[in-house]
MARFITOR-357834 format. One record per atom (N, C-alpha, C): y, x, z; atom name; chain. Coordinates in nm, 4 decimals. Example, Ala and Ser with C-alpha at 12.3 -4.5 7.8 and 13.67 -1.06 7.14 Angstrom:
! MARFITOR-357834
- -0.5690|1.3190|0.7800|N|A
- -0.4500|1.2300|0.7800|CA|A
- -0.3300|1.3200|0.7800|C|A
- -0.2250|1.2850|0.7080|N|A
- -0.1060|1.3670|0.7140|CA|A
- 0.0030|1.2900|0.7870|C|A
***
This chain:
! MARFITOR-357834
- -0.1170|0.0847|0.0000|N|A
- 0.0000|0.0000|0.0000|CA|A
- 0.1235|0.0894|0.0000|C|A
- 0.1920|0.0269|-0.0890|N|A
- 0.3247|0.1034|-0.0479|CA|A
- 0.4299|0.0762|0.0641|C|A
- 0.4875|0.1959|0.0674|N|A
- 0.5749|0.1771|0.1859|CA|A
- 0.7086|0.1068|0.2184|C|A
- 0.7352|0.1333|0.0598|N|A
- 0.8515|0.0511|0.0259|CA|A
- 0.8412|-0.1467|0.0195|C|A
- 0.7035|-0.1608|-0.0133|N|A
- 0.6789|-0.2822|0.0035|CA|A
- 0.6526|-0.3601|0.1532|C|A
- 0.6240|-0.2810|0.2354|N|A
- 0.6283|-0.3373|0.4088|CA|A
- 0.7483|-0.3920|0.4807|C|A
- 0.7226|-0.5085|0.5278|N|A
- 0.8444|-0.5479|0.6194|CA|A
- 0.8502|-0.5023|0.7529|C|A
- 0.9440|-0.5496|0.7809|N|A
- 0.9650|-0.5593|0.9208|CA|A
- 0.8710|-0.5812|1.0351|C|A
- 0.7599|-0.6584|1.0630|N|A
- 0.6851|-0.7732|1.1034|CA|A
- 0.5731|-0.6581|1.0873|C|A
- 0.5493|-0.6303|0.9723|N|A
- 0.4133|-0.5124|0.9307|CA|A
- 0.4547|-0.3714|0.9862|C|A
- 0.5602|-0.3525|0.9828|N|A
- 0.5784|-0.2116|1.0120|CA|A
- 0.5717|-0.2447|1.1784|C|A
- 0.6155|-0.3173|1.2413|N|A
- 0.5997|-0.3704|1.4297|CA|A
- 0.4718|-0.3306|1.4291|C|A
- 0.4165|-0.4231|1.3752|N|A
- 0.2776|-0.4612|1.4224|CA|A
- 0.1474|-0.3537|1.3925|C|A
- 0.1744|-0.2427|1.2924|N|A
- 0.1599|-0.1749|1.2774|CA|A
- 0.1261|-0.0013|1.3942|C|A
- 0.2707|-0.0487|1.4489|N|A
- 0.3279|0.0773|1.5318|CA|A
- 0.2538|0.0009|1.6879|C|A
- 0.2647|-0.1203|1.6722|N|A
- 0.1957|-0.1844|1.8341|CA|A
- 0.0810|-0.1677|1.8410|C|A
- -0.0054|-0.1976|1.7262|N|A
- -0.1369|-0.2086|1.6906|CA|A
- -0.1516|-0.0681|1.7140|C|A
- -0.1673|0.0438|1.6687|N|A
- -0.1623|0.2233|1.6859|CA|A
- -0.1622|0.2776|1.8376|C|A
- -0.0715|0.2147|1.8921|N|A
- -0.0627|0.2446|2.0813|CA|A
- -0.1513|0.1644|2.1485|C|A
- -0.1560|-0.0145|2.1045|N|A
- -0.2724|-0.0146|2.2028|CA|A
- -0.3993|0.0112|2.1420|C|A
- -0.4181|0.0603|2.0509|N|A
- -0.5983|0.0769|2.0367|CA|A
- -0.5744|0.2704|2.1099|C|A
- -0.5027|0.3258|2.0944|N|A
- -0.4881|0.4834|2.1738|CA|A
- -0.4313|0.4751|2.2742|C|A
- -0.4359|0.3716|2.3697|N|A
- -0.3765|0.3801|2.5150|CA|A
- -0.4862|0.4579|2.6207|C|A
- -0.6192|0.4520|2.5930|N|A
- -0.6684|0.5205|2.6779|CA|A
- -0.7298|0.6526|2.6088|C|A
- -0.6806|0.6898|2.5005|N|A
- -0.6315|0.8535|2.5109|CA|A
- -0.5568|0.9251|2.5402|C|A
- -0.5906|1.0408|2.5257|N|A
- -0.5043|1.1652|2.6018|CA|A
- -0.3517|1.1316|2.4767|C|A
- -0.2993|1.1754|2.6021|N|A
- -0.1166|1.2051|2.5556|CA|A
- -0.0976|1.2581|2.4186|C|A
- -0.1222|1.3440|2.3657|N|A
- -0.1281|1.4038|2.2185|CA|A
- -0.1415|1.3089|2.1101|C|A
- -0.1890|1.1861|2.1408|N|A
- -0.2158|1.0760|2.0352|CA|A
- -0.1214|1.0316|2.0139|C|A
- -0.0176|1.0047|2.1655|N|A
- 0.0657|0.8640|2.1331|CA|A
- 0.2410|0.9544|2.1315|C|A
- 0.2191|1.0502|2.0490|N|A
- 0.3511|1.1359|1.9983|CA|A
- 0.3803|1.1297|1.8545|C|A
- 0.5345|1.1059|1.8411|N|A
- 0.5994|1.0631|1.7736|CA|A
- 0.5027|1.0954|1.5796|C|A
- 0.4986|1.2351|1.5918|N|A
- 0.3860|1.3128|1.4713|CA|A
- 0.2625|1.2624|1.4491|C|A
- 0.2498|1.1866|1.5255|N|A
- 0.0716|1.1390|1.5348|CA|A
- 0.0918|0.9937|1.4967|C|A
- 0.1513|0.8915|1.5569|N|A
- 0.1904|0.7836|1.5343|CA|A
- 0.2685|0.8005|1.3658|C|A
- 0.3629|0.8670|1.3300|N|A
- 0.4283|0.8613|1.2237|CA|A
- 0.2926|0.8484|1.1017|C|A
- 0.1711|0.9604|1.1572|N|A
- 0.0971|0.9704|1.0159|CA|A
- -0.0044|0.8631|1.0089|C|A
- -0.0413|0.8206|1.1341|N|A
- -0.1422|0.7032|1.1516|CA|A
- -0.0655|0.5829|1.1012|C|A
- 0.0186|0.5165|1.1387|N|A
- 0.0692|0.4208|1.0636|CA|A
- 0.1637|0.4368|0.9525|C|A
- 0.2084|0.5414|0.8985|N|A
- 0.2627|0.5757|0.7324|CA|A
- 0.4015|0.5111|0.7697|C|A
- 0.5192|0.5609|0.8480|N|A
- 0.6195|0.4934|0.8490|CA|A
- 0.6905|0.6551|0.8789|C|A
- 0.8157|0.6670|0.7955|N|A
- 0.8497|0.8082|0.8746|CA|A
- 0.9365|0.8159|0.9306|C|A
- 0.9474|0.9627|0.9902|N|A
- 0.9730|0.9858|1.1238|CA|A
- 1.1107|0.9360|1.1812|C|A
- 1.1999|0.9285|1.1058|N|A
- 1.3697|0.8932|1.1308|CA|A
- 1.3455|0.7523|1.1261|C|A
- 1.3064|0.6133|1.0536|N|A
- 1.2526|0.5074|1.0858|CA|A
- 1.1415|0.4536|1.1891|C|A
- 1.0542|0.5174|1.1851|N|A
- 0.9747|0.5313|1.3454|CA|A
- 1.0360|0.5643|1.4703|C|A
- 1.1504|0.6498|1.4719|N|A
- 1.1603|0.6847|1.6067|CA|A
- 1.2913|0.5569|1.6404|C|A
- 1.3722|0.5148|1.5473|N|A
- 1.4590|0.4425|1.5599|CA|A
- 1.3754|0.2668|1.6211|C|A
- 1.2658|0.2378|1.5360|N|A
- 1.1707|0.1455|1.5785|CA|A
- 1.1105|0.1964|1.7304|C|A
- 1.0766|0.2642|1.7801|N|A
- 1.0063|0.2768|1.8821|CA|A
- 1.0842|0.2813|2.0208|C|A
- 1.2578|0.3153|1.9802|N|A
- 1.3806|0.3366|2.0769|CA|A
- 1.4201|0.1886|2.0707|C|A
- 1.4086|0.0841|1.9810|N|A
- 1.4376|-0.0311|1.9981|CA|A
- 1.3383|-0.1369|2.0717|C|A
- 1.2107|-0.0848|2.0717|N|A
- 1.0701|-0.1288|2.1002|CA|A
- 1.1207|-0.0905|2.2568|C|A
- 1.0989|0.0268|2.2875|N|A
- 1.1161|0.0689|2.4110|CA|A
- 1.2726|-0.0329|2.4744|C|A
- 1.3948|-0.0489|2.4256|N|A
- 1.4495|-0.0740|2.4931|CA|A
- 1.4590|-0.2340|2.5079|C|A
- 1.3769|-0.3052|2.4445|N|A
- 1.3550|-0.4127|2.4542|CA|A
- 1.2043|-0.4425|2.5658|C|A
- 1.1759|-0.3073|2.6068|N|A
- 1.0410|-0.3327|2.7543|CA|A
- 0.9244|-0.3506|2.6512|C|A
- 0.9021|-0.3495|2.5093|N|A
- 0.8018|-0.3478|2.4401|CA|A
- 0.7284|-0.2523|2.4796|C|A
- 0.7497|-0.1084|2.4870|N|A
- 0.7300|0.0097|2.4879|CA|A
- 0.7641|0.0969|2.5759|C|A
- 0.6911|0.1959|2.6058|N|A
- 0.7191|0.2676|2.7346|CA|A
- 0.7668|0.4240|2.7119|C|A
- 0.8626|0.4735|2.6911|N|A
- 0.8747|0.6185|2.6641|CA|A
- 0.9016|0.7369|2.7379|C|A
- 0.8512|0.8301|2.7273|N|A
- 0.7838|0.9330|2.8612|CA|A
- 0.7801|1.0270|2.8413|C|A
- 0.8940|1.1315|2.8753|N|A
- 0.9079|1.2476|2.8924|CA|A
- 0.8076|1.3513|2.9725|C|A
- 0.7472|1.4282|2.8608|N|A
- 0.6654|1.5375|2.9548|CA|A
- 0.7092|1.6605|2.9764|C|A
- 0.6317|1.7690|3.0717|N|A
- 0.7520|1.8808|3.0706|CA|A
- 0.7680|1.9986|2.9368|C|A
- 0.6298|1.9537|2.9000|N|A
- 0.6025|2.0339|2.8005|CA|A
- 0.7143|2.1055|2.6583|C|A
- 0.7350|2.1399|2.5585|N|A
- 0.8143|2.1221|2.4791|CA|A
- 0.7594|2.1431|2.3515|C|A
- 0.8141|2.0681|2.2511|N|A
- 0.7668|2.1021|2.0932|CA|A
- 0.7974|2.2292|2.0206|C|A
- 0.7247|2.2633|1.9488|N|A
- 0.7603|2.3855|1.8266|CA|A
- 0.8789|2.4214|1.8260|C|A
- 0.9396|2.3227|1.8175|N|A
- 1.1320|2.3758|1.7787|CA|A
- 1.2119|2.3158|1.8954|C|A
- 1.1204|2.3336|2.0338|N|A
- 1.2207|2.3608|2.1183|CA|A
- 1.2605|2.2117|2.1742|C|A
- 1.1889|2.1401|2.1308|N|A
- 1.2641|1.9573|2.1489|CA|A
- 1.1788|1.9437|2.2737|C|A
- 1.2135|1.8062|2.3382|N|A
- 1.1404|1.7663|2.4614|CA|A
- 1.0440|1.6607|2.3788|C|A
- 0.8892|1.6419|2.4429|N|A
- 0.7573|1.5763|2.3658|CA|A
- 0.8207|1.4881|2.4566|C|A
- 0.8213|1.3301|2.3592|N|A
- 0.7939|1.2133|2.4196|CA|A
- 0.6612|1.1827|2.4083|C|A
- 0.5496|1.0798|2.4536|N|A
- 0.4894|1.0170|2.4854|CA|A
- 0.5291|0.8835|2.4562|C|A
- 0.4738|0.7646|2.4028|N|A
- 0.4787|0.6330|2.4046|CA|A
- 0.3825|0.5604|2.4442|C|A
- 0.4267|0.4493|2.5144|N|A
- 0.2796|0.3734|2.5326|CA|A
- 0.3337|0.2237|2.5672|C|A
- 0.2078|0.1361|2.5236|N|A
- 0.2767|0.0151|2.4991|CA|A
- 0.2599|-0.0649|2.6029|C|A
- 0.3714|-0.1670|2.6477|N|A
- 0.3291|-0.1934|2.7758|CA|A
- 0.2706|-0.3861|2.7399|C|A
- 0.2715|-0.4609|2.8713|N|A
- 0.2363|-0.6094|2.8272|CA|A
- 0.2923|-0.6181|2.7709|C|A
- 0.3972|-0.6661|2.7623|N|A
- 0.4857|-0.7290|2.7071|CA|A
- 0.4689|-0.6873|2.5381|C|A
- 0.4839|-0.5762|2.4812|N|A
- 0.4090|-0.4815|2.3693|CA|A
- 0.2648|-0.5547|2.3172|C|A
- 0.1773|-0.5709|2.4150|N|A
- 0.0475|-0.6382|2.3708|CA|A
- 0.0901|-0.7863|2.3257|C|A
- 0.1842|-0.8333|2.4470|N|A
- 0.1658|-0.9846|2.3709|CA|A
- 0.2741|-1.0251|2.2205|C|A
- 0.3376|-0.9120|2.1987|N|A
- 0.4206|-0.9147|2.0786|CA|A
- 0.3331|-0.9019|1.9378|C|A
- 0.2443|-0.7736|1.9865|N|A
- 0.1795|-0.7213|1.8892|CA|A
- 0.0864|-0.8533|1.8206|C|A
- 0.0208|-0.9293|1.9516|N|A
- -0.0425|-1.0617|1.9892|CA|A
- -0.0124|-1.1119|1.8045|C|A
- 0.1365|-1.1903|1.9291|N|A
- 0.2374|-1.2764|1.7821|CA|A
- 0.2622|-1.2444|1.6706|C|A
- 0.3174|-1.1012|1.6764|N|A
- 0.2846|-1.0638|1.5352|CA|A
- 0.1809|-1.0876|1.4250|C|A
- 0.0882|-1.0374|1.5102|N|A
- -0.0284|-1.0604|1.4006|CA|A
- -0.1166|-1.1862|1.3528|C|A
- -0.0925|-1.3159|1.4403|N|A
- -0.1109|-1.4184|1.3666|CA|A
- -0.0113|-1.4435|1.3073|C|A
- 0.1206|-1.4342|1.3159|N|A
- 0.2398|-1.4138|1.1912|CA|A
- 0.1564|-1.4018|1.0665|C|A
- 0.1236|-1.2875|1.0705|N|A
- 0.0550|-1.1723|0.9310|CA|A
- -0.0547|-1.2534|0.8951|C|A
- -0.1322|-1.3197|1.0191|N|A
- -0.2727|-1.3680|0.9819|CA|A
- -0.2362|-1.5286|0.8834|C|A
- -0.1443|-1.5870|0.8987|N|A
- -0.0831|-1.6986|0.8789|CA|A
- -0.0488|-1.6820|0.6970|C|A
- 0.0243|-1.5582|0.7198|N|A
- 0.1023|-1.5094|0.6028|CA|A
- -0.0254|-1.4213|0.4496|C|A
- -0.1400|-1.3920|0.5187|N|A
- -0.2707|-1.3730|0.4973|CA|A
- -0.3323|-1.4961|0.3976|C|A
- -0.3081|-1.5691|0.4866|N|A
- -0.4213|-1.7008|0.4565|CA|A
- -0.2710|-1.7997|0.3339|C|A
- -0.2107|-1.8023|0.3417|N|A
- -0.1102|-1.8663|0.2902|CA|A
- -0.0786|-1.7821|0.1530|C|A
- -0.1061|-1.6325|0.0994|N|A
- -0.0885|-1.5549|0.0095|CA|A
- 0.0054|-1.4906|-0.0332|C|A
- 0.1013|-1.5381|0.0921|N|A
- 0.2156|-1.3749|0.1226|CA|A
- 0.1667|-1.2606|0.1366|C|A
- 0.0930|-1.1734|0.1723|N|A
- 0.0774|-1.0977|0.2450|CA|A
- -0.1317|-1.0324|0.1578|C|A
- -0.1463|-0.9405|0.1013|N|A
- -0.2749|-0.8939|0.0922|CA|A
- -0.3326|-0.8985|0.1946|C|A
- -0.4589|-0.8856|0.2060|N|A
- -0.5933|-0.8435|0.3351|CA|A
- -0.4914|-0.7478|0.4082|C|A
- -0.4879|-0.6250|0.3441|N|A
- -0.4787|-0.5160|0.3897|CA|A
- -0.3794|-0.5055|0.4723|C|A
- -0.2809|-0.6101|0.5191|N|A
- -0.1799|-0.5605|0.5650|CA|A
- -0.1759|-0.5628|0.7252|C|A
- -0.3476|-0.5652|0.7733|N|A
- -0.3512|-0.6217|0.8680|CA|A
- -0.4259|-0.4542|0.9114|C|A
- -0.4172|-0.3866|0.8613|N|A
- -0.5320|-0.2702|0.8750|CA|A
- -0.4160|-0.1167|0.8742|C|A
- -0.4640|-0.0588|0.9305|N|A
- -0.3626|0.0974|0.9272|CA|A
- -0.4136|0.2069|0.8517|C|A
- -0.3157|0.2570|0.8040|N|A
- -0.4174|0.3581|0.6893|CA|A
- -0.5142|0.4591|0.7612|C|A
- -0.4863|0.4753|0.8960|N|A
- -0.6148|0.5711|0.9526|CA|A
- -0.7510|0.4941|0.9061|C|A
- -0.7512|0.3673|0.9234|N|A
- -0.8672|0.2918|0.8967|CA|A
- -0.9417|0.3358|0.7920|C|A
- -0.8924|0.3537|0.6745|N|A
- -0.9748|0.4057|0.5812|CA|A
- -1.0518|0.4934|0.5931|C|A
***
């Protein structure tokens, strides 16, 4: 799928869907580089989505002491309830939009899936 063809709604549900199926992995999963390639959204649009996620209590963001390659501070994300029950809504949105012929199969699936 292309990227240019995803909305709003797909790209959410996407980025919600990614944190809670890796909530009970280790920290390294749920960083900004890892999330960007698992759900195909990049990085200057992802992080802007995930700072709006987070400041709406969707999302939980978490400074470790550690630091990145070039010196930046590693966030951590992780999704909280409130996050699950969005992700929830979202996706009978999609499932709705599925069955109605907006929307391909696929848009319900993340490209790691393949």
């Amino acid at each position: 799928m292309e990227k240019r063809r995803r909305d709003l709604s797909v790209t959410l549900y996407r980025i919600l869907l990614y944190l809670s199926r890796m909530r009970e992995r280790e920290d390294s999963v749920r960083r900004l580089m890892r999330i960007e390639r698992a759900v195909s959204v990049d990085r200057k649009e992802l992080r802007m989505h995930l700072e709006r996620l987070s400041d709406s209590g969707h999302v939980e963001m978490r400074c470790v002491d550690s630091r990145g390659r070039g010196g930046h501070p590693v966030v951590i994300y992780n999704i909280t309830e409130n996050g699950k029950k969005l992700r929830s809504d979202i996706g009978r949105w999609i499932d709705l939009c599925v069955r109605m012929g907006y929307y391909p199969e696929e848009f319900f699936y993340l490209p790691s899936d393949d």
